[in-house]
C-alpha positions as CSV (number, residue, x, y, z in Angstrom):
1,X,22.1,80.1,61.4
2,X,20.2,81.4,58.4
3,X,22.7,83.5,57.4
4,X,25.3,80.8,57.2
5,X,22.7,78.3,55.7
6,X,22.4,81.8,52.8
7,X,25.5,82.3,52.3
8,X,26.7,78.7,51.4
9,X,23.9,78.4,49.3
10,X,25.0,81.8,47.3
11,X,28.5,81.0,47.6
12,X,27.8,77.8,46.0
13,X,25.4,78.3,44.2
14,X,25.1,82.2,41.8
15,X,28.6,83.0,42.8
16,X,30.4,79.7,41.7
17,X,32.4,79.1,44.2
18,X,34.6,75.5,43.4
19,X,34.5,72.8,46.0
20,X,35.3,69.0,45.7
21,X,33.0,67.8,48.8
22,X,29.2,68.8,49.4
23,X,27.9,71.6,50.1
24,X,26.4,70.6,53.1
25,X,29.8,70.3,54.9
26,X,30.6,73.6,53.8
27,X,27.5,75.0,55.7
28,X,28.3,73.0,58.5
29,X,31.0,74.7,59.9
30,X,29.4,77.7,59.0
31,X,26.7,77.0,61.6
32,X,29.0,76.1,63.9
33,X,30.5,79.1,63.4
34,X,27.4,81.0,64.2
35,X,26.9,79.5,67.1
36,X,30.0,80.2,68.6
37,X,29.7,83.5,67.5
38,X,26.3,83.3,69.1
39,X,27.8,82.0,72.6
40,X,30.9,84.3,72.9
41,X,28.3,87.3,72.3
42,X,26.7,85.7,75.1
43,X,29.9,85.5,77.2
44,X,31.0,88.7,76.5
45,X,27.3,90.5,77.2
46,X,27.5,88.7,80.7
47,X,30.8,90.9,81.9
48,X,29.8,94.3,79.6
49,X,27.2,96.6,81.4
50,X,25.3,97.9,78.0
51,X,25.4,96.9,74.6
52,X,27.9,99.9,73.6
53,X,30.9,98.0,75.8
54,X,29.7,94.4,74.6
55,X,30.2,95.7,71.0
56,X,33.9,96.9,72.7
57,X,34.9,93.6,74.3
58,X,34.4,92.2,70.4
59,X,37.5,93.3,68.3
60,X,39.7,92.1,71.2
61,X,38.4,88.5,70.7
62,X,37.4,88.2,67.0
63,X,40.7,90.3,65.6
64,X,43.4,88.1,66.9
65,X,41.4,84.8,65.9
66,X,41.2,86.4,62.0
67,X,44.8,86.8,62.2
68,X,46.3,84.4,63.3
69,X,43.7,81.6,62.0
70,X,45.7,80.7,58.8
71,X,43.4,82.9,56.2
72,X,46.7,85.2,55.6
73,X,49.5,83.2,56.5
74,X,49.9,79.4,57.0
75,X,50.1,78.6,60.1
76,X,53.4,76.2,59.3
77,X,55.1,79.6,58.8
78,X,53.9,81.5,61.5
79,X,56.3,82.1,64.4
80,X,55.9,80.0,67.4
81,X,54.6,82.1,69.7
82,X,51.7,83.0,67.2
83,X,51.5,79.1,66.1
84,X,50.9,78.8,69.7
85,X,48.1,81.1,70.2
86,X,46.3,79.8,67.1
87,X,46.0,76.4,68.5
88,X,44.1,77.8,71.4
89,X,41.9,79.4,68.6
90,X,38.4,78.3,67.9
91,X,38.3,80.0,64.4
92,X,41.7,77.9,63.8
93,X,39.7,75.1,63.4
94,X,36.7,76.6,61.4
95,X,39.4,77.5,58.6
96,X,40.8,74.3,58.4
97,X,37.1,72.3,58.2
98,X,36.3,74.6,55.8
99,X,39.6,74.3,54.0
100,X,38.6,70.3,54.4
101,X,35.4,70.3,53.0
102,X,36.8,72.1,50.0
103,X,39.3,70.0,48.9
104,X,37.9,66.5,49.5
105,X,35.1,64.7,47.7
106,X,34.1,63.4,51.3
107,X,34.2,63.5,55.7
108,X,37.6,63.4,56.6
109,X,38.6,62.5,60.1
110,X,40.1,65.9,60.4
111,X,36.8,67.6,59.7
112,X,35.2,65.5,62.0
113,X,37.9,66.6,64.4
114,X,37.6,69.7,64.1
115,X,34.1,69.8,64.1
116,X,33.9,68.1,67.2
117,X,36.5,70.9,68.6
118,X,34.2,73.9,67.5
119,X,31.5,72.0,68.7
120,X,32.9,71.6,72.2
121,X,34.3,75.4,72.3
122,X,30.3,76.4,71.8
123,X,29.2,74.3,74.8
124,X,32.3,75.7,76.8
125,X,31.5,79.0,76.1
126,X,27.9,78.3,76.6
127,X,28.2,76.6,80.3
128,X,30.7,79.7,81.1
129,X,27.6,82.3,80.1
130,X,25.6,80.1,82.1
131,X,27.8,80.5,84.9
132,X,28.5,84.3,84.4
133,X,25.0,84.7,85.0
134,X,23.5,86.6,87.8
135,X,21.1,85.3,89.8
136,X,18.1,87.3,91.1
């Protein structure tokens, strides 16, 4: 969470980065995104043995999500299948907040939105760690 809260702030701040709404939008979804990143560790450390195959499980989920989240191509012009699997994508939705809170002066409902939908995905992920658990 600090690391998000950081790098907004040097984003923002020393490295000029340009946005039309606050800040503070900005570093919201960046915390959310933490904490899903914090919850699928989680998820995935509950199925690996050790750490060395929990850091193997993670290319498998995070590398699709970065492709196919609309940073490289939009996802209007992705194929359908791929258009498909990006709606099913949690980081989907952090790209387009973030894309939000950069290009308006204020909330929008879609940043709400998909706020809400990270937000859910983290206490999804969270109750299925929870359950993945083993009991002693």
């Amino acid at each position: 969470m600090l690391q998000a809260v950081l790098s907004t702030l040097l984003a923002v701040g020393p490295l000029g980065l340009d946005i039309e709404g606050p800040a503070y939008l900005l570093m919201v979804i960046a915390m959310l995104g933490a904490l899903l990143g914090l919850a699928l560790g989680l998820l995935v450390s509950a199925f690996a043995r050790n750490e060395f195959r929990a850091v193997q499980f993670l290319p498998a989920g995070v590398l699709p999500q970065f492709l196919v989240c609309g940073l490289f191509v939009p996802r209007d012009e992705m194929h359908g299948a791929l258009a498909a699997v990006a709606r099913v994508m949690p980081m989907t939705y952090a790209v387009r907040a973030a894309g939000e809170a950069a290009t308006h002066s204020g909330v929008t409902a879609l940043f709400v939105r998909d706020a809400v939908l990270i937000l859910g995905c983290v206490v999804l992920v969270l109750v299925a760690s929870a359950a993945t658990l083993k009991r002693r």
